[in-house]
C-alpha positions in Angstrom: -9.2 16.0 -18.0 -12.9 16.3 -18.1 -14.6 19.5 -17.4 -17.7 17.8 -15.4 -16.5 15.2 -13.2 -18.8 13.2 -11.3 -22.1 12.7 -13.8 -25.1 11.1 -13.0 -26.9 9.8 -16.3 -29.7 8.0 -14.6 -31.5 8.4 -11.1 -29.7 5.9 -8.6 -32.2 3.8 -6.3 -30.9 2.8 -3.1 -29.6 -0.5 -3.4 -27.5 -2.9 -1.3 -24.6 -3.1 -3.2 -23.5 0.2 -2.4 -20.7 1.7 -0.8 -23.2 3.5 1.6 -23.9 0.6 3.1 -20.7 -0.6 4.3 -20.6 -0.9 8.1 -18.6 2.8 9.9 -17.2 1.2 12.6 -13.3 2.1 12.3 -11.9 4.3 15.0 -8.0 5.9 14.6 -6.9 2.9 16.2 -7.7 0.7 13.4 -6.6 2.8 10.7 -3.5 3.1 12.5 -3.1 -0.9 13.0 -4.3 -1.5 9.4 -1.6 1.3 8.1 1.2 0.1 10.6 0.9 -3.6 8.8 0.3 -2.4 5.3 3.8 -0.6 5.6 5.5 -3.1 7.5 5.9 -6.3 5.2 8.6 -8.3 3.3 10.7 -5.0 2.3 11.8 -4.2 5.5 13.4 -7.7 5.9 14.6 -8.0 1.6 15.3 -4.6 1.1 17.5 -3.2 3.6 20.1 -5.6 3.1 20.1 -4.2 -0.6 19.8 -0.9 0.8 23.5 -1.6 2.4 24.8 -2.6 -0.5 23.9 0.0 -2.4 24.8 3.1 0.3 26.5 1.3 3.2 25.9 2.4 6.8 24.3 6.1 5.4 20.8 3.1 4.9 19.4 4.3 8.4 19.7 8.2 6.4 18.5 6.6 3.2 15.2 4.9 5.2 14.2 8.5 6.5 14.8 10.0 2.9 12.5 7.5 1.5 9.4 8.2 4.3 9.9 12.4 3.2 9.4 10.9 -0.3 6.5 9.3 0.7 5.0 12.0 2.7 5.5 14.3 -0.1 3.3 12.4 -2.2 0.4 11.7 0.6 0.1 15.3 1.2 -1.8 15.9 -1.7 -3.9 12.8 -0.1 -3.9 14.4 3.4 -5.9 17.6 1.3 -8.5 15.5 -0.3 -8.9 12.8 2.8 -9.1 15.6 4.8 -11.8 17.3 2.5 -14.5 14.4 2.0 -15.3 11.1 2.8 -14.1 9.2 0.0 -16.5 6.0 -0.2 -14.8 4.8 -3.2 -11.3 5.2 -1.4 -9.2 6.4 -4.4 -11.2 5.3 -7.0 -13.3 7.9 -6.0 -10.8 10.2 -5.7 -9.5 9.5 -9.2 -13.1 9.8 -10.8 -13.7 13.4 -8.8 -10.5 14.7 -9.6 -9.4 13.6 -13.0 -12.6 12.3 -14.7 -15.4 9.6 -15.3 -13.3 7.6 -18.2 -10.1 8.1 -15.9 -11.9 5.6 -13.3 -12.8 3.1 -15.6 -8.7 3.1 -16.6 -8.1 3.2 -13.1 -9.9 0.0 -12.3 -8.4 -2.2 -14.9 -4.8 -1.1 -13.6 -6.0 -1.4 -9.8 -7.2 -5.1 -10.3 -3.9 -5.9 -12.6 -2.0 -4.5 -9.8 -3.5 -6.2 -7.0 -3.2 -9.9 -8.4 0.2 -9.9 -6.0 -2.0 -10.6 -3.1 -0.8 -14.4 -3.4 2.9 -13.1 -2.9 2.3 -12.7 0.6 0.8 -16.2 1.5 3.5 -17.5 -0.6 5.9 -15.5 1.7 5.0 -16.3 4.5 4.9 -20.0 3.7 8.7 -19.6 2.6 9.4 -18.2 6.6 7.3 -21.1 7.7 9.4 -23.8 5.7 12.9 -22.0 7.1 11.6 -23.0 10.8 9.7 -26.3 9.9 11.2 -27.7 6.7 9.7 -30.7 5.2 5.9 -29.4 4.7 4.5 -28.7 1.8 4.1 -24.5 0.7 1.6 -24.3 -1.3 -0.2 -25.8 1.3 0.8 -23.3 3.6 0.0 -20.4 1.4 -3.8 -21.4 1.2 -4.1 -22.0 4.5 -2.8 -18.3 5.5 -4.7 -16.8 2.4 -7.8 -18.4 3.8 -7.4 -17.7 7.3 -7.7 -14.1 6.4 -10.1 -14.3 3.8 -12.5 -15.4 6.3 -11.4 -12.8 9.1 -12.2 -10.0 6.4 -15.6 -12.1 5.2 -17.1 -11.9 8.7 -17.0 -8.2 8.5 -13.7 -5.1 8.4 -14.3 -4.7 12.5 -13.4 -8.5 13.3 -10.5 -8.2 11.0 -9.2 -5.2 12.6 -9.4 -6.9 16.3 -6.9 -9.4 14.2 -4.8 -7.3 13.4 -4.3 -4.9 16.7 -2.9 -8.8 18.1 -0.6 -9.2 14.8 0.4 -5.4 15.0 1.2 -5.1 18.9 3.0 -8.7 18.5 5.1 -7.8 15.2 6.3 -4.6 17.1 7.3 -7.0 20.1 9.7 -9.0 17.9 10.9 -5.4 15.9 11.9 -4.4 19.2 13.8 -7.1 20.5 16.0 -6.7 17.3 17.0 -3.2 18.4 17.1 -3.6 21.3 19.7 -6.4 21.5 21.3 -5.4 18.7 22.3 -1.3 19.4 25.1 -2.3 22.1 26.6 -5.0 19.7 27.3 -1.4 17.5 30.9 -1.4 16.5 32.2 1.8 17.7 32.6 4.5 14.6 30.0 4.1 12.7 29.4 7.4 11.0 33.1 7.4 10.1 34.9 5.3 7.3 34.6 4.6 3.7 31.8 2.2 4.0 29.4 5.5 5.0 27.9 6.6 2.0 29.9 5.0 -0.3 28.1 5.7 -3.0 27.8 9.6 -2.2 24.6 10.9 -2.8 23.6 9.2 -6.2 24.0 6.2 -4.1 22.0 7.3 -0.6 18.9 8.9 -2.9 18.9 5.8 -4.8 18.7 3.7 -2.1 15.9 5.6 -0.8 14.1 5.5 -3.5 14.4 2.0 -3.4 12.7 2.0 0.2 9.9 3.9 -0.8 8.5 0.7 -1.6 8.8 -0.3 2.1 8.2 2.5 4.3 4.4 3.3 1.8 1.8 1.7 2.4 -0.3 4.3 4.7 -2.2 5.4 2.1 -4.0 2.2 1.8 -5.9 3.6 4.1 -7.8 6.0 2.1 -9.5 2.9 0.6 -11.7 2.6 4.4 -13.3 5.9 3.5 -16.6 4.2 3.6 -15.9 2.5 6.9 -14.3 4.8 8.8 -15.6 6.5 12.0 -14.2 10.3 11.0 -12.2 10.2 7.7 -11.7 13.7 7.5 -10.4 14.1 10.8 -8.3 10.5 11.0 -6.9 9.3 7.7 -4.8 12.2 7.2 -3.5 12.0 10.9 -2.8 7.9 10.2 -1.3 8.6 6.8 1.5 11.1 8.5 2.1 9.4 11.9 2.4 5.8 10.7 4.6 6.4 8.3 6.6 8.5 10.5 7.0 6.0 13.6 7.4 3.2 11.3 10.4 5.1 9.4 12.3 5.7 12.5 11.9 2.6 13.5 13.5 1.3 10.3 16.1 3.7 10.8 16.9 2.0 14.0 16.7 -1.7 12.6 18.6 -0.6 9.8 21.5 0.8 12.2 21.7 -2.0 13.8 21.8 -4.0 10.4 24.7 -2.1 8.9 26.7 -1.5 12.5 26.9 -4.9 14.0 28.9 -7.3 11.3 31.2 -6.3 8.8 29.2 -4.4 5.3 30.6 -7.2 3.1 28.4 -9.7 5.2 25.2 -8.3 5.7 25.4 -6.2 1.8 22.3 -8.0 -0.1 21.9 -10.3 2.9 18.2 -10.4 4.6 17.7 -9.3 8.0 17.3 -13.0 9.2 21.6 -13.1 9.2 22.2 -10.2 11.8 19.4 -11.5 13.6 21.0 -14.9 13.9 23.7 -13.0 14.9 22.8 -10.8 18.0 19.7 -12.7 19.3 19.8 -15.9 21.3 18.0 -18.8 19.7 14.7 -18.6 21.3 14.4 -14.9 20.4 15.7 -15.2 17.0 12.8 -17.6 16.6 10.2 -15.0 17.8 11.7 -12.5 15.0 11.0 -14.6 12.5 7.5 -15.7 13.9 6.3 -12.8 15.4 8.2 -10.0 13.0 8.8 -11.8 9.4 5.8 -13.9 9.5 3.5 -11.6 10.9 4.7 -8.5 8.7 3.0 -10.8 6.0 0.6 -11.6 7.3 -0.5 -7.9 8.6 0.3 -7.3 5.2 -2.1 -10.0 3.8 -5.1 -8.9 6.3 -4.7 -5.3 5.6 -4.8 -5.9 1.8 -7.7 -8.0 1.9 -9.4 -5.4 3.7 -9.0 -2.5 1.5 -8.9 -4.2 -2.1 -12.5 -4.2 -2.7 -13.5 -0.9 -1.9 -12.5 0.8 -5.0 -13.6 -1.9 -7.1 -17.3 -2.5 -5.2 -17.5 1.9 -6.0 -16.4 0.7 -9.5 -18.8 -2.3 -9.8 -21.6 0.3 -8.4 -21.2 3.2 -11.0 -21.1 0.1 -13.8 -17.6 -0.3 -15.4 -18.2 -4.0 -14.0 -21.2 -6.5 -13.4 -23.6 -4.5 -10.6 -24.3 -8.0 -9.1 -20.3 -8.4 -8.6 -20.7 -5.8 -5.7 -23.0 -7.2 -3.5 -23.0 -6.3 0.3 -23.7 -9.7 2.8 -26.8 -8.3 4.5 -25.4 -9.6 8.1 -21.8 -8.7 7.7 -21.8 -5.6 5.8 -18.9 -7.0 3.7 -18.3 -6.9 -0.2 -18.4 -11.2 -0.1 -18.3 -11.6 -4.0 -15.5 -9.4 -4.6 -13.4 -10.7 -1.4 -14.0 -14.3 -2.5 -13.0 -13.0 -6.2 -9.6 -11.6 -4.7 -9.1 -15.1 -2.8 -9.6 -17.2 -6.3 -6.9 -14.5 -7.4 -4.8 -14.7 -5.0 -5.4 -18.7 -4.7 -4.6 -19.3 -8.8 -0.8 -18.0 -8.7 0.0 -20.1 -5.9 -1.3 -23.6 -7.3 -0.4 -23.2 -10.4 3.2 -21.9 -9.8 3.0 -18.6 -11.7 5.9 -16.1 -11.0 4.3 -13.3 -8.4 6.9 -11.2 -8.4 6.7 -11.0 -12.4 2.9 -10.0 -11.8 3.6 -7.5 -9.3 6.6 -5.7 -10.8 3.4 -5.7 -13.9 1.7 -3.2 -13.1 4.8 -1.0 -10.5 5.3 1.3 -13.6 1.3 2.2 -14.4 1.1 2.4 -10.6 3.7 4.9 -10.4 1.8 6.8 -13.1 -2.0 6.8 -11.7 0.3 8.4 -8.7 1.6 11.1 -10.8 -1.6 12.0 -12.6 -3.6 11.9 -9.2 -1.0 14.0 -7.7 -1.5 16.3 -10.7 -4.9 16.9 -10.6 -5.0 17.5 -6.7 -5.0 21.6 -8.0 -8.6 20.8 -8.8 -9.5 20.0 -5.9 -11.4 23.6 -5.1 -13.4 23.5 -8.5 -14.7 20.0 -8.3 -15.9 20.5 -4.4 -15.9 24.4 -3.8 -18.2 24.4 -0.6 -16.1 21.4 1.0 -13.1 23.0 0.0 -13.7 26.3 2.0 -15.1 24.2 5.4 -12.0 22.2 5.0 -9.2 22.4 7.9 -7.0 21.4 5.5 -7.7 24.6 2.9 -4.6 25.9 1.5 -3.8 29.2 -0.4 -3.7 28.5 -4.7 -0.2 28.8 -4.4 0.8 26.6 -1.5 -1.9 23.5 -3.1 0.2 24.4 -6.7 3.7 24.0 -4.5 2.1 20.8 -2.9 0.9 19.2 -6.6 4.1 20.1 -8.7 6.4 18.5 -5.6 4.1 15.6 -5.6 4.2 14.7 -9.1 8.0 15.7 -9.6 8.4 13.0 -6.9 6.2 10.5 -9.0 7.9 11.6 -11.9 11.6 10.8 -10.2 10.4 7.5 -8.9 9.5 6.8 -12.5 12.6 7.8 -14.0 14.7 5.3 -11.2 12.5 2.5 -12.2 12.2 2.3 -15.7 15.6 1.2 -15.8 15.3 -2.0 -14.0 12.3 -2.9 -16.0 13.3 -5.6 -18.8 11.5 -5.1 -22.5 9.1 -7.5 -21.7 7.5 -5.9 -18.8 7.7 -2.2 -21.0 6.3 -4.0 -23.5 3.1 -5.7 -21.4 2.6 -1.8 -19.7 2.3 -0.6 -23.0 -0.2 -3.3 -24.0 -1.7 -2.7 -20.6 -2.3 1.0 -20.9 -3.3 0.4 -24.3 -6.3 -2.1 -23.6 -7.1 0.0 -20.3 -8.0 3.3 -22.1 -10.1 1.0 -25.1 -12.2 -0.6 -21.8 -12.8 2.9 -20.4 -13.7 4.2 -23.7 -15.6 1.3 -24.7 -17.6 0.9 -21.5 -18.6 4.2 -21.2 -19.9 4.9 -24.5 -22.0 2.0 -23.8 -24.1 3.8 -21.5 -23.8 1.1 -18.7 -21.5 3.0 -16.6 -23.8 5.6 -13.9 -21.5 7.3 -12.0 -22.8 7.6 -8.4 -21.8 10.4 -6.2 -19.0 8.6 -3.8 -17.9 11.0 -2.1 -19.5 13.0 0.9 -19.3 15.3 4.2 -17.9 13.5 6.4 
């Protein structure tokens, strides 16, 4: 770690591509929308079945294990969201905290990582085809990409009225599944050998497998620039979405496990106990209105938050300057967006595997997790006036507690999923981490890189 953290080689004139000018217009309603459909995607509807499979009925325990995981880990985000306004989302957060040549790495992972977008659109297209077989997907997936695209082009506030419909309809169709489906509960469900099967190996490693569906909130740290009061309503967005949307999981996942017999619905998606307890007209609405619009909450969300670390990045030189430029009319990052779209347009003509790229970069994701979590202990030395004003200012001891459980829990997470990874993928991280350090070295010795100050008073 670097003893100086945020270093500014060169005076910085004001300029248009900077985070500063980004439009604040995002109240606690819109973080909370944009967080609710950044958790709520394709793993609710994928993974519980295999959540079942893995733990039985004990999956509604197993979905509340994996938000305390989760909420572990954003605390030491809740200290630093709740600290300063983090322009640079966490890019800006990894620069202040760990180091200048740790944000250079940081990008190069962040962009690797975020190639999945396409998975989504592609998603979604596969729901679309199970209703009206017969069209074409690909064509689909561009269509939905682009809807979107466009909603976050003509600026984050129009893309957030978007997504409060999506949201507030997706929770419609959530509901109806519980609803119709708790009295179709076969009586005894605590009781019998297909609770907790697996004993407690098997319910923590099921949750650990959901962790990947209940995050997702802290996403939200990205709209530091853009938000109204980040201090005062990230951290509350980070805790309550991920909260309501776990319990709500809990009870889809009840239902899931307590209607049909295990051996059915074990590694099954949602869409067969659904079939199930709803009538036809309503099962349709599930899949429209809470499969197809998880995605595409999912989608929006994600195109609203990608570029904000990588516009800080592009400002403070690791990439082209030009590449962050701010549309004077709409306050939004248009080269970057339409960069993300070309990404997330490439995978789905030309047929590459998605879920090979995403699972890419899971492992180095895990990582930047643990080394941010790490270095949240330095929080009071790299911003000691802040730190003092700050609501959220903690004893040494209690911000020591919060940064060693947050990094064992990174650590765990790691240790689960290095053994699913196949030699190939360990291989390309290594490679990965490898060619991401040389960049950060590289670039910064080249005396391009002029780290602007990216995070503020909020």
């Amino acid at each position: 770690m670097e003893e100086k953290q945020i270093v500014v080689h060169a005076p910085i004139e004001e300029h248009k591509n900077s985070t500063k000018d980004l439009k604040r217009v995002l109240g606690r309603g819109d973080l909370m929308s944009i967080a609710v459909g950044q958790i709520i995607g394709a793993g609710i509807f994928a993974l519980a079945g295999v959540a079942i499979g893995i733990t039985g009925k004990s999956v509604n325990i197993a979905f509340m294990i994996a938000a305390l995981f989760v909420i572990i880990i954003a605390f030491t985000q809740i200290l630093i969201s709740g600290t300063v306004r983090l322009r640079g989302g966490l890019y800006t957060q990894a620069a202040l905290l760990v180091g200048n040549r740790f944000a250079g790495f940081y990008t190069i992972i962040y962009i690797v990582a975020n190639l999945s977008i396409a998975m989504y659109a592609l998603s979604f297209a596969d729901y679309f085809l199970a209703l009206v077989p017969g069209l074409n997907s690909k064509l689909i997936a561009i269509t939905v990409l682009t809807i979107f695209y466009l909603a976050n082009l003509f600026g984050v506030k129009e893309a957030a009225k978007v997504q409060h419909f999506l949201v507030i309809t997706m929770a419609l169709a959530l509901t109806v599944f519980v609803v119709f489906g708790m009295p179709q509960i076969k009586p005894g469900y605590f009781s019998g050998s297909d609770f907790m099967p697996g004993g407690l190996i098997g319910l923590f490693s099921a949750a650990t497998l959901l962790t990947y569906a209940t995050s997702g909130a802290v996403s939200v740290m990205n709209f530091g620039a853009e938000a109204k009061n980040p201090t005062k309503d990230i951290p509350f967005v980070l805790i309550v979405s991920t909260v309501l949307v776990a319990l709500f999981y809990a009870l889809m996942a009840t239902v899931a496990a307590g209607v049909m017999p295990i051996t059915e619905v074990a590694n099954q998606p949602l869409t067969v106990v659904a079939l199930e307890i709803l009538p036809y007209p309503l099962y349709v609405f599930f899949i429209v209105g809470g499969a197809m619009f998880a995605l595409a909450t999912t989608l929006n969300a994600t195109l609203g938050w990608v570029t904000k670390p990588v516009l800080q990045a592009s400002v403070d030189g690791w990439l082209p300057q030009k590449l962050g430029a701010i549309n004077e009319k709409y306050k939004t990052p248009h080269i970057l967006l339409t960069i993300f779209f070309v990404l997330g347009l490439v995978p789905i003509i030309t047929g590459w595997n998605i879920g090979g790229i995403a699972n890419f970069a899971l492992i180095l994701g895990n990582i930047l997790n643990l080394f941010l979590a790490m270095a949240t202990v330095r929080l009071p030395k790299v911003v000691p006036d802040l730190w003092e004003k700050s609501k959220y200012r903690t004893s040494k001891a209690t911000l020591w507690t919060i940064s060693i459980l947050a990094t064992l829990t990174s650590a765990f997470q790691v240790y689960l999923i290095v053994p699913s990874l196949n030699t190939t993928l360990i291989i390309g991280n290594i490679i990965l981490l490898i060619l991401a350090t040389l960049f950060a070295v590289w670039r910064y010795n080249s005396g391009k890189v002029q780290m602007e100050i990216s995070y503020e008073e909020s």
